[in-house]
PDB file of N, CA, C and O in Angstrom:
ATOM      1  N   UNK A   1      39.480 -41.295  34.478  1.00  0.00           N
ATOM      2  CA  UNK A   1      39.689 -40.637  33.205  1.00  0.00           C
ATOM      3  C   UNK A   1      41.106 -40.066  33.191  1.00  0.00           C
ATOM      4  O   UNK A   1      41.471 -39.382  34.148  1.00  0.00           O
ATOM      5  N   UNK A   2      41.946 -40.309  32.139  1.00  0.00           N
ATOM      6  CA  UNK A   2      43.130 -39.992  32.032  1.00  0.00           C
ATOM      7  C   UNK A   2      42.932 -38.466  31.366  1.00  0.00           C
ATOM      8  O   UNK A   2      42.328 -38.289  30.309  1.00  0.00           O
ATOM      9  N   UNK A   3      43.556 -37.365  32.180  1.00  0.00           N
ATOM     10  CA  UNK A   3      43.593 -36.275  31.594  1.00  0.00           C
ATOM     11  C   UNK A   3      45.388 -35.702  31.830  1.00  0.00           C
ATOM     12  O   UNK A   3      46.164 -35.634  32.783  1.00  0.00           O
ATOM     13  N   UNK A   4      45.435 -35.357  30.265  1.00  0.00           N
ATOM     14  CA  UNK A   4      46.841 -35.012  30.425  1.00  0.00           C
ATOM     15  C   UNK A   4      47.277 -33.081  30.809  1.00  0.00           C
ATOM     16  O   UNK A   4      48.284 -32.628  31.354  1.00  0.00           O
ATOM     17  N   UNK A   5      45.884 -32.244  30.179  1.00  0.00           N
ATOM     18  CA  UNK A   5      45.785 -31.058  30.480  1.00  0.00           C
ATOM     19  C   UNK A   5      45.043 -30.564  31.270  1.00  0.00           C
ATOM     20  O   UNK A   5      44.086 -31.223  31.676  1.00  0.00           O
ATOM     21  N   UNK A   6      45.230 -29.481  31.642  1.00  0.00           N
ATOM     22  CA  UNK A   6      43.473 -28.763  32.542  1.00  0.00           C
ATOM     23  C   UNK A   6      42.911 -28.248  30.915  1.00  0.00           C
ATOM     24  O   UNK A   6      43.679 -28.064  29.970  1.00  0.00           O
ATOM     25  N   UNK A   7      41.538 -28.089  30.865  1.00  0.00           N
ATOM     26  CA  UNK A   7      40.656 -27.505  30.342  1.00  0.00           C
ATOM     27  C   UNK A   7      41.150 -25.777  29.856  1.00  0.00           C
ATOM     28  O   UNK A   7      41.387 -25.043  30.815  1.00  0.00           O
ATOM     29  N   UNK A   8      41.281 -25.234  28.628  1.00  0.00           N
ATOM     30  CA  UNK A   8      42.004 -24.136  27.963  1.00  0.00           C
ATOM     31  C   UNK A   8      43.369 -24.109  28.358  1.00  0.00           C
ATOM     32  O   UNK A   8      43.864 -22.999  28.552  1.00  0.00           O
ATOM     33  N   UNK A   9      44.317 -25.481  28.567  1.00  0.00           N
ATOM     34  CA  UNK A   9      45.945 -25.268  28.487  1.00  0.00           C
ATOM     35  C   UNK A   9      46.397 -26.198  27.160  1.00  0.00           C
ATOM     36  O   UNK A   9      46.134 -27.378  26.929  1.00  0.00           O
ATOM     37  N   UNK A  10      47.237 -25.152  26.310  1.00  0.00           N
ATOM     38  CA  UNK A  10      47.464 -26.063  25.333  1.00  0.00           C
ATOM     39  C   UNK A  10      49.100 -26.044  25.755  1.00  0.00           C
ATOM     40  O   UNK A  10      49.857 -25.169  26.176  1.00  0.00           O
ATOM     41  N   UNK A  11      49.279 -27.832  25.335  1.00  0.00           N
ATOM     42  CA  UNK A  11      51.109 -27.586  25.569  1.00  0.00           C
ATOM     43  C   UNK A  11      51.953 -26.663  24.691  1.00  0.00           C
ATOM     44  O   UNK A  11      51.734 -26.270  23.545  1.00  0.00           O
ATOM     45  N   UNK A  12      52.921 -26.430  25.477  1.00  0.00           N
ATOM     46  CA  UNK A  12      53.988 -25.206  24.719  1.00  0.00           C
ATOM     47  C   UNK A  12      54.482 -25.692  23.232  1.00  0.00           C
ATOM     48  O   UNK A  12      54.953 -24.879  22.437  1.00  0.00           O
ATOM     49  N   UNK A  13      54.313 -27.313  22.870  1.00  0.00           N
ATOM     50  CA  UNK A  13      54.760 -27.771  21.839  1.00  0.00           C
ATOM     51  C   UNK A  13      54.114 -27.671  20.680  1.00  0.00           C
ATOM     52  O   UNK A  13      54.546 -27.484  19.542  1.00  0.00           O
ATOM     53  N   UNK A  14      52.452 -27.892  21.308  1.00  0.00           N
ATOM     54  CA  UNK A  14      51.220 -27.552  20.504  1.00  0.00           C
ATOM     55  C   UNK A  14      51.096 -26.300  19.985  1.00  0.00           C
ATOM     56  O   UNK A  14      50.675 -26.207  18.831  1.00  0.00           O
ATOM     57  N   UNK A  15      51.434 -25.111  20.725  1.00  0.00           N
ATOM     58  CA  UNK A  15      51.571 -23.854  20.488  1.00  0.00           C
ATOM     59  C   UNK A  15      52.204 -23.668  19.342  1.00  0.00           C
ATOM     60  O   UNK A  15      51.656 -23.012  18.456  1.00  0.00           O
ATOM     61  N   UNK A  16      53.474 -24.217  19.162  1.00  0.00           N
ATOM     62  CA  UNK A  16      54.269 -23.744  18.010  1.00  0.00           C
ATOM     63  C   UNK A  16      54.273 -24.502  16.796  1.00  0.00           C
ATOM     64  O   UNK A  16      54.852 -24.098  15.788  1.00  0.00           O
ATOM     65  N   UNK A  17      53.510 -25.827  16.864  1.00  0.00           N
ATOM     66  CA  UNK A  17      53.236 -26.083  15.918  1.00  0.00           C
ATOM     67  C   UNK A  17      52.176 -25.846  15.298  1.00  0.00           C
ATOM     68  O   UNK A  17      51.868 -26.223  14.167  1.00  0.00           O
ATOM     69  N   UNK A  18      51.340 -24.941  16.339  1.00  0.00           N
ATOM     70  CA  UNK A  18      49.863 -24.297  15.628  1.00  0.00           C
ATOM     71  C   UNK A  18      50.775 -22.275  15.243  1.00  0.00           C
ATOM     72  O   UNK A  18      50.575 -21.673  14.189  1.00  0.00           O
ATOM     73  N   UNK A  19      51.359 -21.908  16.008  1.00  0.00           N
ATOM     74  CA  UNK A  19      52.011 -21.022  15.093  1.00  0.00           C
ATOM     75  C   UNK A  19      52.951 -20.881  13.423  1.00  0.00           C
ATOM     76  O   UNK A  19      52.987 -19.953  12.615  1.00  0.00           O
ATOM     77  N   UNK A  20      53.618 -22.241  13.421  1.00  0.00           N
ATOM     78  CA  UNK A  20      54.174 -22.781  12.336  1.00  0.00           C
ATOM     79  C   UNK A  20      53.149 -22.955  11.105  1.00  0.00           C
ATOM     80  O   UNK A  20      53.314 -22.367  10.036  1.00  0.00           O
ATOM     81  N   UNK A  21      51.921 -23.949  11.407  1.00  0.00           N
ATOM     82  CA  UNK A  21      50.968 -24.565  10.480  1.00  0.00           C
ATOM     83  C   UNK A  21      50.388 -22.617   9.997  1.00  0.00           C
ATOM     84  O   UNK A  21      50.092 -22.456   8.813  1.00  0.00           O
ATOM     85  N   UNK A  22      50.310 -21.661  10.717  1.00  0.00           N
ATOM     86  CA  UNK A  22      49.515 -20.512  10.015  1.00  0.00           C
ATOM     87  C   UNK A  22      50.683 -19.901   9.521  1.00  0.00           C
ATOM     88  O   UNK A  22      50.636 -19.036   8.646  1.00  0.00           O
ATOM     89  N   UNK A  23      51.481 -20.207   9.910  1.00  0.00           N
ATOM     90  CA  UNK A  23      52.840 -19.368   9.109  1.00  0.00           C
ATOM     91  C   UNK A  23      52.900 -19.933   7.982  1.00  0.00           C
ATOM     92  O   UNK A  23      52.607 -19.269   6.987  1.00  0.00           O
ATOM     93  N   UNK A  24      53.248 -21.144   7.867  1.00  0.00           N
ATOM     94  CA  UNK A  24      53.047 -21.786   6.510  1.00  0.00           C
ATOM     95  C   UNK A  24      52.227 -21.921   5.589  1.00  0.00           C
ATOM     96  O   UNK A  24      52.574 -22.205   4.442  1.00  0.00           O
ATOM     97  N   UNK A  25      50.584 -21.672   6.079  1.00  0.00           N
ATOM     98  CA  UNK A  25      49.049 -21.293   5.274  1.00  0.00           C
ATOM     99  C   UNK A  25      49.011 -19.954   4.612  1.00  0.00           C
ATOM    100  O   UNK A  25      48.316 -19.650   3.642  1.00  0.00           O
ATOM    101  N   UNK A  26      50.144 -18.928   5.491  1.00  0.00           N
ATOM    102  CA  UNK A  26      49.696 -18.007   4.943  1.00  0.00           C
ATOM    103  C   UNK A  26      50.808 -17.495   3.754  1.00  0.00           C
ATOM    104  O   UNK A  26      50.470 -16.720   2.859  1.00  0.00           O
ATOM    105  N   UNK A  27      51.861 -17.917   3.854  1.00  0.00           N
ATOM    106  CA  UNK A  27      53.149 -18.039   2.738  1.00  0.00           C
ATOM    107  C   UNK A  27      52.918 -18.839   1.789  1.00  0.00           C
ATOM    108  O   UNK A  27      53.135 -18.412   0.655  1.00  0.00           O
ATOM    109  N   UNK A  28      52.399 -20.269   1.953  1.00  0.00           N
ATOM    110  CA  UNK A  28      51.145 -20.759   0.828  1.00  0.00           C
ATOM    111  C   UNK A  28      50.456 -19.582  -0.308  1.00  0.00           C
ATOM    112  O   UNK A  28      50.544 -19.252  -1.491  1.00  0.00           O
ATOM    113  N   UNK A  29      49.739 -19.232   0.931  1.00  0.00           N
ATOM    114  CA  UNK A  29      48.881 -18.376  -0.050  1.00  0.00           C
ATOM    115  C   UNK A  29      49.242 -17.007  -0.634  1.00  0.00           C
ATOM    116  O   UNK A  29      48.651 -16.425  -1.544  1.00  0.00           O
ATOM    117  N   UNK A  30      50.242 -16.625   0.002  1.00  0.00           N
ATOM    118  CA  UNK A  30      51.111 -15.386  -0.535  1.00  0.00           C
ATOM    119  C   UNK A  30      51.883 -16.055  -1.757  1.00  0.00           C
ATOM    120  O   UNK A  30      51.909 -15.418  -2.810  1.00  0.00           O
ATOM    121  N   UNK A  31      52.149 -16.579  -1.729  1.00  0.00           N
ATOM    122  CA  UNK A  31      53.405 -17.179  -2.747  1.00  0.00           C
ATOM    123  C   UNK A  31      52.106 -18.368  -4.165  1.00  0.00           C
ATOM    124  O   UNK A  31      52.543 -19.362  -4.745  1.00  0.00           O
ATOM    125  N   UNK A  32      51.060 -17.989  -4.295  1.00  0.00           N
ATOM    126  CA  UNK A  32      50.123 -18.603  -4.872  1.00  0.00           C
ATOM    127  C   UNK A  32      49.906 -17.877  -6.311  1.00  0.00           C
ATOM    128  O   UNK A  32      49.452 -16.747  -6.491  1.00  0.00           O
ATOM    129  N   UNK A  33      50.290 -18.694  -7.169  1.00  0.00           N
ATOM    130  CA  UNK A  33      49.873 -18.242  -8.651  1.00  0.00           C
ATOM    131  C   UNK A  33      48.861 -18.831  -9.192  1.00  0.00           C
ATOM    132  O   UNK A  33      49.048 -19.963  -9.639  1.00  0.00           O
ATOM    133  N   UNK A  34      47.539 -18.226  -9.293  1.00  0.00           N
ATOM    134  CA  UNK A  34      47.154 -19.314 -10.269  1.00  0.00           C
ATOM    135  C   UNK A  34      45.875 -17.988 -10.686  1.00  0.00           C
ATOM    136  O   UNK A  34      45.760 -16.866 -10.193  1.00  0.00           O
ATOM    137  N   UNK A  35      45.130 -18.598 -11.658  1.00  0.00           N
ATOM    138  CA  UNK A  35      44.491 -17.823 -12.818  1.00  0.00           C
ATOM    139  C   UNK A  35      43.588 -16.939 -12.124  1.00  0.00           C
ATOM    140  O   UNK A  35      43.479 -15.757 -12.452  1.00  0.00           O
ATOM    141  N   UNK A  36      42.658 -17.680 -10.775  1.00  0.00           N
ATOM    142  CA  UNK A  36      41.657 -16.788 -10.242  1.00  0.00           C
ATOM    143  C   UNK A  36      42.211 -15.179  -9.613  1.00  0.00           C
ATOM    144  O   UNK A  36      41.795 -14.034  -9.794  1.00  0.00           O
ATOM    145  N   UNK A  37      43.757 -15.971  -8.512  1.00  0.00           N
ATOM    146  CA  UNK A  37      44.337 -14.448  -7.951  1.00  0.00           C
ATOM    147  C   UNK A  37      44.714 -13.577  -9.138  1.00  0.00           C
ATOM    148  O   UNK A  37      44.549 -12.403  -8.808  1.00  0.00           O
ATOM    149  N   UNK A  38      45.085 -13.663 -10.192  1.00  0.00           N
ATOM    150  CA  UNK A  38      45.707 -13.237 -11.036  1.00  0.00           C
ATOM    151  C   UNK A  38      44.404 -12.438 -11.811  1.00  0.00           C
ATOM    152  O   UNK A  38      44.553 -11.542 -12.642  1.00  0.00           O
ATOM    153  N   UNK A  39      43.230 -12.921 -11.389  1.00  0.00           N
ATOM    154  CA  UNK A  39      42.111 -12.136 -11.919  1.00  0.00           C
ATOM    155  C   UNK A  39      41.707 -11.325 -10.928  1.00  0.00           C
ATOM    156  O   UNK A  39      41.251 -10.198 -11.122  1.00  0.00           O
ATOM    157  N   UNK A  40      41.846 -11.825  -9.889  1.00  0.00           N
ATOM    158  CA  UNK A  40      41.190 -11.007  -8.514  1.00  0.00           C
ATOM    159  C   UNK A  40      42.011  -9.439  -8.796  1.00  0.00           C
ATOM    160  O   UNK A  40      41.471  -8.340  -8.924  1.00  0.00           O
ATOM    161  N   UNK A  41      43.556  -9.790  -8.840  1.00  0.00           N
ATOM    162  CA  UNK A  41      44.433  -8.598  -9.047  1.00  0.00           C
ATOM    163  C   UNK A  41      43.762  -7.766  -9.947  1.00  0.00           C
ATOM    164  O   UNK A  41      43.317  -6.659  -9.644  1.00  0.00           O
ATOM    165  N   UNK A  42      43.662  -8.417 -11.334  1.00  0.00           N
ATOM    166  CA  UNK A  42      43.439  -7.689 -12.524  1.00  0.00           C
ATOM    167  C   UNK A  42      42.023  -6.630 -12.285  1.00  0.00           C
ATOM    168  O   UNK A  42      41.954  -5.447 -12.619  1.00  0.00           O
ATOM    169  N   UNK A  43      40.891  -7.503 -11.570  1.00  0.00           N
ATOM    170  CA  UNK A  43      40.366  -6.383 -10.891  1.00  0.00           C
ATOM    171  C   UNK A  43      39.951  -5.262 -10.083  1.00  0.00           C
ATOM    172  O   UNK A  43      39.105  -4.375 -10.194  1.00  0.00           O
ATOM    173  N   UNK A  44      40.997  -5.658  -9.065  1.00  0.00           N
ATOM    174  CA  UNK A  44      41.517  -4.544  -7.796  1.00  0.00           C
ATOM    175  C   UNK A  44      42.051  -3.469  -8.897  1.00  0.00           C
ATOM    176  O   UNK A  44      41.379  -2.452  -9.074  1.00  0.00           O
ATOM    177  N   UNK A  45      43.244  -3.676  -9.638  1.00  0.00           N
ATOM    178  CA  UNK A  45      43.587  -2.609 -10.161  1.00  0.00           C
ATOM    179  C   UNK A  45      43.071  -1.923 -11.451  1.00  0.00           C
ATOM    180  O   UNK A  45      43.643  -0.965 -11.970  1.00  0.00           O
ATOM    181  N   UNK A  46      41.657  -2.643 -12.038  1.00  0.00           N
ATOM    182  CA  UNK A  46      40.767  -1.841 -12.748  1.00  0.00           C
ATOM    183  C   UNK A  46      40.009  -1.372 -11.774  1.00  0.00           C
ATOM    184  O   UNK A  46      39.484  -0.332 -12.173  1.00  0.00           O
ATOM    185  N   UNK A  47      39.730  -1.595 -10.821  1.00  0.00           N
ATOM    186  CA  UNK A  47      38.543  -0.481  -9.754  1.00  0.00           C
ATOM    187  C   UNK A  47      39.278   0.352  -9.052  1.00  0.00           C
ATOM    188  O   UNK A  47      38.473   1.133  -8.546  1.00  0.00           O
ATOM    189  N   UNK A  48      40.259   0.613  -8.755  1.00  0.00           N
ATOM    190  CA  UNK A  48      41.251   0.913  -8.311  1.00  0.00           C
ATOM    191  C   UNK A  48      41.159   2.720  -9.424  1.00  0.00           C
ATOM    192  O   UNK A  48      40.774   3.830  -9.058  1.00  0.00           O
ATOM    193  N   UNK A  49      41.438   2.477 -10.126  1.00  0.00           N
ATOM    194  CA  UNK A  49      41.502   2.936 -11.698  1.00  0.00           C
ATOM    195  C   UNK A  49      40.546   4.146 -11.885  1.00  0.00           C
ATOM    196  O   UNK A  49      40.689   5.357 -12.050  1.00  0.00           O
ATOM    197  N   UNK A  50      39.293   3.099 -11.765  1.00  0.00           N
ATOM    198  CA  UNK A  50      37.920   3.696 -11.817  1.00  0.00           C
ATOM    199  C   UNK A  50      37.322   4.735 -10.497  1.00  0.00           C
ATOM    200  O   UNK A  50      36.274   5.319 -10.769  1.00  0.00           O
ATOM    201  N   UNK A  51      37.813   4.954  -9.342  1.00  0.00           N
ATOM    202  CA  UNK A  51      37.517   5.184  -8.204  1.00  0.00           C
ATOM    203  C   UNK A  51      38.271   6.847  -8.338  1.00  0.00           C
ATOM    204  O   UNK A  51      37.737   7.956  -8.312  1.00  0.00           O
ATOM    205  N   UNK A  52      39.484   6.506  -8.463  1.00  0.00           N
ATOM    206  CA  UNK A  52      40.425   7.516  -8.631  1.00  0.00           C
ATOM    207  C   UNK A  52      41.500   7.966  -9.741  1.00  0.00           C
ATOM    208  O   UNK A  52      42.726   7.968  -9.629  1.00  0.00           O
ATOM    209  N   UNK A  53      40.624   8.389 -10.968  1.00  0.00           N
ATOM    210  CA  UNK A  53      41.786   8.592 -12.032  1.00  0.00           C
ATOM    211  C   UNK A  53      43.317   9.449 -11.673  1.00  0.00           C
ATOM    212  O   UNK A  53      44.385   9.280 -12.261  1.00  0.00           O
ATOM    213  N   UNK A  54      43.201   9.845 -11.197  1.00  0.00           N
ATOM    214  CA  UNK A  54      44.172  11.143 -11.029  1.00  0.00           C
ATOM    215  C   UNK A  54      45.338  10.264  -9.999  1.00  0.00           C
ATOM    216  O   UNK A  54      46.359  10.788  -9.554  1.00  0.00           O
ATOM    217  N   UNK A  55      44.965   8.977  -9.775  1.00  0.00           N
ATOM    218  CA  UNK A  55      45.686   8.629  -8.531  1.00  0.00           C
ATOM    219  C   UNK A  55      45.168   7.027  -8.401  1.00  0.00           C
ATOM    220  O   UNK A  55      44.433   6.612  -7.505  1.00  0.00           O
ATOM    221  N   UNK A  56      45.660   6.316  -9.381  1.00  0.00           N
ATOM    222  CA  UNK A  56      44.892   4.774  -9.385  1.00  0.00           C
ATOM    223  C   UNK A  56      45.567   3.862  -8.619  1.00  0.00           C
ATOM    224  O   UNK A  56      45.092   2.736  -8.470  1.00  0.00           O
ATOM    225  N   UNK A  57      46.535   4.157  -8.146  1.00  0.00           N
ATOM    226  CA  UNK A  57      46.895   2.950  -7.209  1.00  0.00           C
ATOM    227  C   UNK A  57      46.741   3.143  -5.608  1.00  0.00           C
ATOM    228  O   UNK A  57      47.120   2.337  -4.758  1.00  0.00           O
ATOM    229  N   UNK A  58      46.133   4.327  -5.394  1.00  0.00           N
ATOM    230  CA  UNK A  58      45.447   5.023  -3.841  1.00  0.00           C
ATOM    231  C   UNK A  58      44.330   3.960  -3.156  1.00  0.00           C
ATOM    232  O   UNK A  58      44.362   3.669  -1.961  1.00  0.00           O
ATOM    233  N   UNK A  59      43.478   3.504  -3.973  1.00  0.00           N
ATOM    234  CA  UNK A  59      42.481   2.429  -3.473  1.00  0.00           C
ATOM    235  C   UNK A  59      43.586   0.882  -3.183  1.00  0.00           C
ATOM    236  O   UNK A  59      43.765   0.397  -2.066  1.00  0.00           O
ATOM    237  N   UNK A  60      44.092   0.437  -4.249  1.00  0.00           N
ATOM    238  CA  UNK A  60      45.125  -0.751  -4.134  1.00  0.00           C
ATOM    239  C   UNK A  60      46.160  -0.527  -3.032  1.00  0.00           C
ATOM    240  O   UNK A  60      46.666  -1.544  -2.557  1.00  0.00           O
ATOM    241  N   UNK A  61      46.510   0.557  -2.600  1.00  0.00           N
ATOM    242  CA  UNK A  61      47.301   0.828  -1.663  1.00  0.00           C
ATOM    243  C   UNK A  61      46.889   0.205  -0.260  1.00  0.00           C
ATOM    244  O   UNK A  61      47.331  -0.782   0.329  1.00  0.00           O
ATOM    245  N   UNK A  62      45.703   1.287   0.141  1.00  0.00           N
ATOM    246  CA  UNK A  62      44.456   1.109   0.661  1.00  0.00           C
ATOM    247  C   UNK A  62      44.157  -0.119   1.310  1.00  0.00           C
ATOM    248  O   UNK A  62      44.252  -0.530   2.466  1.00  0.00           O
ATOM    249  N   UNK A  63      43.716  -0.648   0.080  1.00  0.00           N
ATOM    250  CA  UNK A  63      43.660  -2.107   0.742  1.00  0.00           C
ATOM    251  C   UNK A  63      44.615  -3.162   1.134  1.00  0.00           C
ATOM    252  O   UNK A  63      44.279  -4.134   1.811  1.00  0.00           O
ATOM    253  N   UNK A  64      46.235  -2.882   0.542  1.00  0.00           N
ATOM    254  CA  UNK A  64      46.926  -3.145   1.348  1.00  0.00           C
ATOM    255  C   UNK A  64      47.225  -3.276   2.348  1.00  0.00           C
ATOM    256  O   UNK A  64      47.086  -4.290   3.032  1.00  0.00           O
ATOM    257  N   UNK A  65      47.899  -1.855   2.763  1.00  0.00           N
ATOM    258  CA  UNK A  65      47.567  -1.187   4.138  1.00  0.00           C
ATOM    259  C   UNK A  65      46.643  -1.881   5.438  1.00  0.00           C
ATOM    260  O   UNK A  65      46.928  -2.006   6.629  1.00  0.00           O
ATOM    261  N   UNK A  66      45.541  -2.231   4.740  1.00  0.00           N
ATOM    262  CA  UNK A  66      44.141  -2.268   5.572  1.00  0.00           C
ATOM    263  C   UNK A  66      44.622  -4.081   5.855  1.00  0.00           C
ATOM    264  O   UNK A  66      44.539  -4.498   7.011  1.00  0.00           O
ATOM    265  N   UNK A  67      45.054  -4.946   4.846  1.00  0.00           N
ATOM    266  CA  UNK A  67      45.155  -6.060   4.894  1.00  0.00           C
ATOM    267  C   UNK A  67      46.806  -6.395   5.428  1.00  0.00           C
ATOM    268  O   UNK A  67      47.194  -7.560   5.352  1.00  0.00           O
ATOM    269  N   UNK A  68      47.518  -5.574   5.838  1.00  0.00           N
ATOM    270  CA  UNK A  68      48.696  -5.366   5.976  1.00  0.00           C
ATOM    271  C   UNK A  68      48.228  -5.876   8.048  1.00  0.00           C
ATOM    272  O   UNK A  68      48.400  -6.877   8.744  1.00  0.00           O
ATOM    273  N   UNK A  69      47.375  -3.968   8.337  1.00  0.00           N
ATOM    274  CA  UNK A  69      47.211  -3.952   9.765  1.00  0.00           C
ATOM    275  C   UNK A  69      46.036  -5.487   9.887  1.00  0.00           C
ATOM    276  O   UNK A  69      45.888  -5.945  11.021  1.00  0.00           O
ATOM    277  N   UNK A  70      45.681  -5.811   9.337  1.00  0.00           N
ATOM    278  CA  UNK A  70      44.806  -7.431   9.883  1.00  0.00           C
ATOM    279  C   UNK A  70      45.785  -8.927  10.320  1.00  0.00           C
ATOM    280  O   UNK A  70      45.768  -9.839  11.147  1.00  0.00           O
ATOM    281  N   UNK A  71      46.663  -8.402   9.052  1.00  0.00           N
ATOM    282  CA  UNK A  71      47.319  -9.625   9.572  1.00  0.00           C
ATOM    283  C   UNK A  71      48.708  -9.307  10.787  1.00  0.00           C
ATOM    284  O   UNK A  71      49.414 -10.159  11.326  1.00  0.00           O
ATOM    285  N   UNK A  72      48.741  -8.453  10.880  1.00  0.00           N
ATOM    286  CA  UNK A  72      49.868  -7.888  12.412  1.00  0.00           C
ATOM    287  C   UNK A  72      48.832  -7.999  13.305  1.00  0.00           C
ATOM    288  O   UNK A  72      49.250  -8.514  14.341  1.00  0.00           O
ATOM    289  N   UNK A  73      47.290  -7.657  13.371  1.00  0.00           N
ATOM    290  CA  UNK A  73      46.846  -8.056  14.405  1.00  0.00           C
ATOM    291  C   UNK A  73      46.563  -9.164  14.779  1.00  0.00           C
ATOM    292  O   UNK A  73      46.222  -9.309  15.953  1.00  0.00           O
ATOM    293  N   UNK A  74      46.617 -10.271  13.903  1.00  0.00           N
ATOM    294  CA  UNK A  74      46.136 -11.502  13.583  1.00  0.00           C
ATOM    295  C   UNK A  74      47.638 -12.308  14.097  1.00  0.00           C
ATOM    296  O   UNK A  74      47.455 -13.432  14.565  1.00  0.00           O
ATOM    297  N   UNK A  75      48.923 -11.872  14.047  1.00  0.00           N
ATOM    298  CA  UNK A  75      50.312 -12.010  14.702  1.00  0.00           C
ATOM    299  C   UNK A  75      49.881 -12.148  15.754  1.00  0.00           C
ATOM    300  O   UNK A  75      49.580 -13.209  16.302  1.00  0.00           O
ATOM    301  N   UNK A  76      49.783 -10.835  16.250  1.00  0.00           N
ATOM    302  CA  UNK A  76      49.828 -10.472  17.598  1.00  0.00           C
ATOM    303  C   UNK A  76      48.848 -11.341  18.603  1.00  0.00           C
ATOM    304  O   UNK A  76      49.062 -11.739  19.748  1.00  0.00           O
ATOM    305  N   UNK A  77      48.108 -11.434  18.055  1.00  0.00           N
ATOM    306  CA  UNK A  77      46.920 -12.310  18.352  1.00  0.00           C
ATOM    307  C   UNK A  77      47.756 -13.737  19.044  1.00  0.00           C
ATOM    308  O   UNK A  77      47.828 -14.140  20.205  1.00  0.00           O
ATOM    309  N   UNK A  78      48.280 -14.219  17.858  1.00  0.00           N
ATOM    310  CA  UNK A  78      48.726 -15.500  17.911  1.00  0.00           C
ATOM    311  C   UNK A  78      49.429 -15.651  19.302  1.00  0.00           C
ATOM    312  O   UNK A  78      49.058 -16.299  20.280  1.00  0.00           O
ATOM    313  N   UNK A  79      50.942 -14.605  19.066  1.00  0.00           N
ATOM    314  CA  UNK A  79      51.452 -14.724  20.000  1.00  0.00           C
ATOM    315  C   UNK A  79      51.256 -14.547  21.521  1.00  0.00           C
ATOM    316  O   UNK A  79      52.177 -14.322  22.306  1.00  0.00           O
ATOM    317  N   UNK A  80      49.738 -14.696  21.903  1.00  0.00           N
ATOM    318  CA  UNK A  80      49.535 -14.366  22.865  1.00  0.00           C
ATOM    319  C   UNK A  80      49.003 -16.018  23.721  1.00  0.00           C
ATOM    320  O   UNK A  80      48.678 -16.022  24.909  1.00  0.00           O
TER     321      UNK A  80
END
């Protein structure tokens, strides 16, 4: 049997083109216009609204923030 790796070694080349392909999935989807996100928004920042009058963009923040630290851990992750 021809084996070119041991069992959990991925080549260093493989690596970066599996770091590249999520870099690029996720700038995809950051950089994505279309009618559903544009509704998803429209309702983050009516509940947003509704949660906290005095202070409506505290929840939208929030979940920023929260989706901000997922994807640095989701980095960090990678680069390991």
């Amino acid at each position: 049997m021809l084996r070119l790796f041991q069992a959990g070694m991925i080549a260093a080349p493989m690596q970066g083109l599996k770091r590249l392909i999520y870099l690029l999935t996720a700038l995809g989807v950051a950089l994505t216009r279309h009618r559903l996100v544009d509704l998803a928004a429209d309702r983050v920042r009516h509940a947003s609204g509704l949660m906290n009058h005095s202070d409506p963009d505290r929840a939208a923040n929030t979940l920023m923030v929260s989706l901000w630290c997922g994807a640095n851990a989701q980095a960090a992750a990678l680069k390991q």
